[in-house]
VOBADREN-231354 format. One record per residue (C-alpha): residue in three letters; x, y, z; residue number from 1. Coordinates in steps of 0.2 Angstrom, whole numbers, padded with zeros to 4 digits. Each point is the difference from the previous one (the first is absolute). Example, Ala and Ser with C-alpha at 12.3 -4.5 7.8 and 13.67 -1.06 7.14 Angstrom:
<nodes>
<node type="ALA" east="0062" north="-0022" up="0039" seq="1"/>
<node type="SER" east="0006" north="0017" up="-0003" seq="2"/>
</nodes>
This chain:
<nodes>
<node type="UNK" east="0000" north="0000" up="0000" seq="1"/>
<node type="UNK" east="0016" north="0012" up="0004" seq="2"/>
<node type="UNK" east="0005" north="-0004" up="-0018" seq="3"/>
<node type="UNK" east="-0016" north="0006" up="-0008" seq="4"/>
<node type="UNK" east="0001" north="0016" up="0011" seq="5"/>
<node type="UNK" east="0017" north="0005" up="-0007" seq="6"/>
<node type="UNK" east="-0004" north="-0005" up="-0017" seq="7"/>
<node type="UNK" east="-0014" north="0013" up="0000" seq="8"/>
<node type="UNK" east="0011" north="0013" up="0007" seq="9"/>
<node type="UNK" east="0009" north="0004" up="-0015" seq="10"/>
<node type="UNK" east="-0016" north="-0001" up="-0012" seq="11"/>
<node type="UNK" east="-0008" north="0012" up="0011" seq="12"/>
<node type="UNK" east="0013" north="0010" up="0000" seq="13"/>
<node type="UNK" east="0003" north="-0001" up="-0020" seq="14"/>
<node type="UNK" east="-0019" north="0004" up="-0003" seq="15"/>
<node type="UNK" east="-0005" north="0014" up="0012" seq="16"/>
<node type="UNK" east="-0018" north="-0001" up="-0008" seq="17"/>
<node type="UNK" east="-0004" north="-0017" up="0004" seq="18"/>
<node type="UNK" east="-0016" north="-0002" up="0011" seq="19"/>
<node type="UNK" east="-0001" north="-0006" up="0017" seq="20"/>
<node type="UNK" east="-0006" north="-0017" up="-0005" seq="21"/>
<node type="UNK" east="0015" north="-0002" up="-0015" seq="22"/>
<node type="UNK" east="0012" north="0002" up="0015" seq="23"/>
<node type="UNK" east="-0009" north="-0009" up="0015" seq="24"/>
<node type="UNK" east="-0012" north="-0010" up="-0009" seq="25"/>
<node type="UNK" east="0010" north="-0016" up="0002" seq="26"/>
<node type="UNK" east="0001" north="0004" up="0019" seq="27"/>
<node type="UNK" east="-0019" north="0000" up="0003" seq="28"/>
<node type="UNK" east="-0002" north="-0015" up="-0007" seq="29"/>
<node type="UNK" east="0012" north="-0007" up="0011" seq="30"/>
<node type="UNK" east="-0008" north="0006" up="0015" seq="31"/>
<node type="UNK" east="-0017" north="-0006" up="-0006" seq="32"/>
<node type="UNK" east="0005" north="-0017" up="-0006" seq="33"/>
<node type="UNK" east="0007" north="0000" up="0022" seq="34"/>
<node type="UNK" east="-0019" north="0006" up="0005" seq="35"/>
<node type="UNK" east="-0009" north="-0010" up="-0008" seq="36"/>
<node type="UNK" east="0013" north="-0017" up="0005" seq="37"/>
<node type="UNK" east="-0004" north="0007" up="0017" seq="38"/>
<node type="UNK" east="-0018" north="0001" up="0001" seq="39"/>
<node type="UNK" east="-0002" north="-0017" up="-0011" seq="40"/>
<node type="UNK" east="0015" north="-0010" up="0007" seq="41"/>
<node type="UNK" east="0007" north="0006" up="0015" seq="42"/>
<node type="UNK" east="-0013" north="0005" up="0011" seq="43"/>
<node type="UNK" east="-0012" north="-0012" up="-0001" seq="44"/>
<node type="UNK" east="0015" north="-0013" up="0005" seq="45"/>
<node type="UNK" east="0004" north="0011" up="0014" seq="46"/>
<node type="UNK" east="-0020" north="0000" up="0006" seq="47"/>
<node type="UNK" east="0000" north="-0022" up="-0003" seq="48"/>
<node type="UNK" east="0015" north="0002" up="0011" seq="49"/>
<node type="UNK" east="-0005" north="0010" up="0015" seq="50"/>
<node type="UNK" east="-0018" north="-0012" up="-0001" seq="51"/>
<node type="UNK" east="0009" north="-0015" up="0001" seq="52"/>
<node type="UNK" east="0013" north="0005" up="0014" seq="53"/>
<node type="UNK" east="-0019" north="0008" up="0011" seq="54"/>
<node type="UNK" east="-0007" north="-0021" up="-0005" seq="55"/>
<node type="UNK" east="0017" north="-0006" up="0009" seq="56"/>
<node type="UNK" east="0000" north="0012" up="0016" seq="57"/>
<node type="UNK" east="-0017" north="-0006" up="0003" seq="58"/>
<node type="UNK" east="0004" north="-0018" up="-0001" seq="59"/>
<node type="UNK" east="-0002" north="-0007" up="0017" seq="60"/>
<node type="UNK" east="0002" north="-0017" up="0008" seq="61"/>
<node type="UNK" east="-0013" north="-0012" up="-0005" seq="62"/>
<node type="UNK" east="-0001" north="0012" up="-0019" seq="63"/>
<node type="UNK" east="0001" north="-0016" up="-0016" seq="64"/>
<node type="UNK" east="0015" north="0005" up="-0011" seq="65"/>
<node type="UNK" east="0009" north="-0006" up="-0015" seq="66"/>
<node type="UNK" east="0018" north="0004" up="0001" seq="67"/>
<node type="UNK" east="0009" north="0004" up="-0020" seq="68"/>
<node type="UNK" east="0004" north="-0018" up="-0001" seq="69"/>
<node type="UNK" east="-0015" north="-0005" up="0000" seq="70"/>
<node type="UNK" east="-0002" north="-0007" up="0016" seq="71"/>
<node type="UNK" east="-0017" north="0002" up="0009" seq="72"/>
<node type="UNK" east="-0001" north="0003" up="0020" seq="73"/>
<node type="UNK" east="-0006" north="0007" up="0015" seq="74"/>
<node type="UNK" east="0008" north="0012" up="0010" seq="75"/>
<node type="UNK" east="0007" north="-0007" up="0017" seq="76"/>
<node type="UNK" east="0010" north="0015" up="0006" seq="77"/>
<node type="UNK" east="0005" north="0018" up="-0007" seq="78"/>
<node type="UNK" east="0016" north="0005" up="0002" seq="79"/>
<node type="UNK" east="0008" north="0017" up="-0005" seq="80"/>
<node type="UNK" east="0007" north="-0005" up="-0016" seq="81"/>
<node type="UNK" east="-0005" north="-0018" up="0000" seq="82"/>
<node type="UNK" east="-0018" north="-0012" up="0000" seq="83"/>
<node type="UNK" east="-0002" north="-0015" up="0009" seq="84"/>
<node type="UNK" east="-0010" north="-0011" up="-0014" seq="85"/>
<node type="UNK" east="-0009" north="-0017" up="0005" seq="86"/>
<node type="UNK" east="-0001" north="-0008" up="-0017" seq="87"/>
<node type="UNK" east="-0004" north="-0019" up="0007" seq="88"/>
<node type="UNK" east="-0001" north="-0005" up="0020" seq="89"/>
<node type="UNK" east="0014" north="0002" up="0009" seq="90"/>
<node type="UNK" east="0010" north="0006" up="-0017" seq="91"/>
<node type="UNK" east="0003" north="0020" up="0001" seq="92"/>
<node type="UNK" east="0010" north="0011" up="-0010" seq="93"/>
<node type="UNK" east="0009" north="0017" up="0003" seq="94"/>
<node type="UNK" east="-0003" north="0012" up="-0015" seq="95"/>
<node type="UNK" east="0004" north="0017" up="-0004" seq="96"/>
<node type="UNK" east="-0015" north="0012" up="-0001" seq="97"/>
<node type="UNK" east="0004" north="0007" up="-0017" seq="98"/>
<node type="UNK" east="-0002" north="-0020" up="-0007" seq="99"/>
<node type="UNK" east="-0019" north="0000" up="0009" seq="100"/>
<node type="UNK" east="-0016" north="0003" up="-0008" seq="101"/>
<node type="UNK" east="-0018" north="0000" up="0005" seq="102"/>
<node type="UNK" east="-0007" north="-0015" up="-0003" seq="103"/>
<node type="UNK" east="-0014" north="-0001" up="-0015" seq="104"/>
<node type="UNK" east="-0015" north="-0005" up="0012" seq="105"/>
<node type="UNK" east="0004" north="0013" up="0013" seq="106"/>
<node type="UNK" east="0003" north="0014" up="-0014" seq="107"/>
<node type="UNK" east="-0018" north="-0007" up="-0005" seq="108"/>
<node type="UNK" east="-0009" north="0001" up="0015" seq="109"/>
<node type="UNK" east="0009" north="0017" up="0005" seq="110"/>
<node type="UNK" east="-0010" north="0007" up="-0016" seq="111"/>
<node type="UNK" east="-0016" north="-0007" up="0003" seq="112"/>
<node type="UNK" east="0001" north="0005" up="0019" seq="113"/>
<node type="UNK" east="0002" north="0017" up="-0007" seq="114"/>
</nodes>
């Protein structure tokens, strides 16, 4: 992008008649192409994000889960980083919260409940 800037230095310099959008018209594009990227792309990323990290702090013990693996449980104990998972009797894993989600028939029964 610095490149383009210095190349139009020296055309805008050579054609002091050229309008605003000869010399900057490149530039606006650049910047809208980046709005619209952050409105369409970034930003609704960032609000699945901060939804799915609200699903997680409200997970408590007793919440059904499915870890990334695949792996479907019931929360035992919550630990500050860390789930306590039941996933058969007597068989409990320790995973990482950012590798939990809400299991499907709880997600479900959240939304009809509402």
């Amino acid at each position: 992008m610095l490149n383009y800037i210095l190349m139009l230095a020296p055309a805008a310099a050579q054609n002091p008649d050229a309008t605003f959008m000869d010399k900057w018209g490149g530039m606006l594009m650049m910047v809208a192409i980046f709005v619209v990227f952050y409105f369409f792309m970034i930003r609704p990323q960032q609000k699945k994000q901060k939804e799915l990290q609200k699903q997680r702090d409200a997970l408590t013990k007793g919440s059904k889960v499915i870890t990334a693996g695949g792996i479907y449980g019931i929360i035992k104990e919550v630990q500050e980083t860390t789930f306590l998972i039941e996933v058969s009797k007597d068989v409990t894993l320790k995973v990482d919260k950012g590798s939990v989600y809400v299991a499907a028939e709880d997600a479900q029964q959240g939304q009809q409940a509402k």
